[in-house]
PABA-439574 format. One record per residue (C-alpha): chain; residue number from 1; x, y, z. Coordinates in pm, 1 decimal, m for minus. Each point is the difference from the previous one (the first is absolute). Layout:
! residues N
<cadena:A, num:NUM, east:X, north:Y, up:Z>
...
//
This chain:
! residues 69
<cadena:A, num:1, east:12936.7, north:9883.7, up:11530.7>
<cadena:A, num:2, east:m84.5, north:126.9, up:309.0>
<cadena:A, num:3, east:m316.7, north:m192.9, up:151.2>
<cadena:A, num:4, east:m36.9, north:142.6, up:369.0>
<cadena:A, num:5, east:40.1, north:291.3, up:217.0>
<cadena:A, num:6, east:326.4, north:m171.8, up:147.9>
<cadena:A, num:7, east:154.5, north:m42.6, up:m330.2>
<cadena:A, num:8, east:m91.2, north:366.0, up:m87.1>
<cadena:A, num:9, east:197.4, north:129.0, up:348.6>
<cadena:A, num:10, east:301.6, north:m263.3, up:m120.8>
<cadena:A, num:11, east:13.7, north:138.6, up:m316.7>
<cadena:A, num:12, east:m5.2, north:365.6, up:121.8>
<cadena:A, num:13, east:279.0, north:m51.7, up:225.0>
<cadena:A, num:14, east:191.7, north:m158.8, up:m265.2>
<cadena:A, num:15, east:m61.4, north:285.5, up:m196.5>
<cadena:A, num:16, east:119.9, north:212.0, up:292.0>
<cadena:A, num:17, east:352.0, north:m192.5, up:85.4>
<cadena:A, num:18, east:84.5, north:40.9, up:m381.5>
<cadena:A, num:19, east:m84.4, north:324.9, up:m43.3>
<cadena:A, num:20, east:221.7, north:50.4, up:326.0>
<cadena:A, num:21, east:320.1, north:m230.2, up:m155.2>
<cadena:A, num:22, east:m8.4, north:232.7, up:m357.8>
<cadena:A, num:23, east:m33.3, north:334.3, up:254.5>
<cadena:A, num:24, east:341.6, north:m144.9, up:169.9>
<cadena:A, num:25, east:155.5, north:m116.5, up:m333.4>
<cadena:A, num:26, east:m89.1, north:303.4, up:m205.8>
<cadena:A, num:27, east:265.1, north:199.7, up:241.0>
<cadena:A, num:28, east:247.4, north:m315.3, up:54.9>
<cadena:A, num:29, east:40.4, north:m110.1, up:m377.2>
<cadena:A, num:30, east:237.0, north:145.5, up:m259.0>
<cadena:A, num:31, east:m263.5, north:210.8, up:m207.8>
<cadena:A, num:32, east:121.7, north:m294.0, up:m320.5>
<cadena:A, num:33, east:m136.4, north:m252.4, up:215.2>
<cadena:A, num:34, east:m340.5, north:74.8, up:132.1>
<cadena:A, num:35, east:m201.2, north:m80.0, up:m296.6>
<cadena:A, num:36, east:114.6, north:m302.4, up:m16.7>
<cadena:A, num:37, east:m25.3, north:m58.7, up:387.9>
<cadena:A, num:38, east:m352.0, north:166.0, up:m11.9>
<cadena:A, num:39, east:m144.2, north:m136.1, up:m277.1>
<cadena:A, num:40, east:m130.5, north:m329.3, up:90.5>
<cadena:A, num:41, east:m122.5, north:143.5, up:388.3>
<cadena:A, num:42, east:m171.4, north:260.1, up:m195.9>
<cadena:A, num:43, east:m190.0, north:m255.4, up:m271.7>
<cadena:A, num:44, east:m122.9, north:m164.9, up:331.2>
<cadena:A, num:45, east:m137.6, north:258.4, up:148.6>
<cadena:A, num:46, east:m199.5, north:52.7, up:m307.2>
<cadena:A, num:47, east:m93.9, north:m349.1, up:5.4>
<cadena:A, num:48, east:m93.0, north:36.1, up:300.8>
<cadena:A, num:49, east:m212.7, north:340.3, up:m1.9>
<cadena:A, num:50, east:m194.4, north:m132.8, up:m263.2>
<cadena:A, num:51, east:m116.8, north:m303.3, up:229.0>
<cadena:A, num:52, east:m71.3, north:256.5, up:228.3>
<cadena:A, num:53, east:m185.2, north:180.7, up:m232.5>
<cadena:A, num:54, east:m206.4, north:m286.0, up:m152.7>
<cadena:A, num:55, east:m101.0, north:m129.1, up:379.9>
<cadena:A, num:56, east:m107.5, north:347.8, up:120.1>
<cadena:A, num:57, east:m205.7, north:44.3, up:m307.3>
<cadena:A, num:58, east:m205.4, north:m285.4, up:100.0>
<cadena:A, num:59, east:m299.3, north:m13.5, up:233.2>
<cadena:A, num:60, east:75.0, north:m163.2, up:353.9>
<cadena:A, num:61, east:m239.6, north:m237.1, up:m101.3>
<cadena:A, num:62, east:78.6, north:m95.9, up:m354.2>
<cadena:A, num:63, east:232.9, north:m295.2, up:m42.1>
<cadena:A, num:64, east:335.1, north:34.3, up:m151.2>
<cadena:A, num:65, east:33.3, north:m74.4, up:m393.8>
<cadena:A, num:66, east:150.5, north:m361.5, up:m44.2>
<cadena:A, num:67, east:348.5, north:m42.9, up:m158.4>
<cadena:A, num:68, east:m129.9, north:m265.5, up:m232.5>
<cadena:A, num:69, east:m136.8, north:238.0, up:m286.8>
//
């Protein structure tokens, strides 16, 4: 979960060097073999737009939910 404004400019250039890999492996793979090469980057990405999603949804001055529920 993404708690800060750092984490949230980490995540987003995570998001950015992954998207970057797939965009060099979509034209390097054998077309058999990207889905499985993609797959998991592409879950992640997910994974991580949601987080992106759910901080961005909440007011600067609203704490984040806590992982114990």
């Amino acid at each position: 979960m993404i708690a800060n404004d750092l984490e949230l400019k980490t995540t987003q250039e995570r998001i950015a060097y992954f998207q970057h890999l797939l965009a060099q492996m979509r034209v390097a793979a054998r077309p058999v073999e990207y889905p499985a090469m993609s797959s998991g980057y592409l879950c992640e990405i997910e994974k991580m737009q949601d987080e992106i999603r759910e901080y961005l949804g909440r007011h600067a001055s609203q704490t984040p939910p806590s992982d114990a529920a």
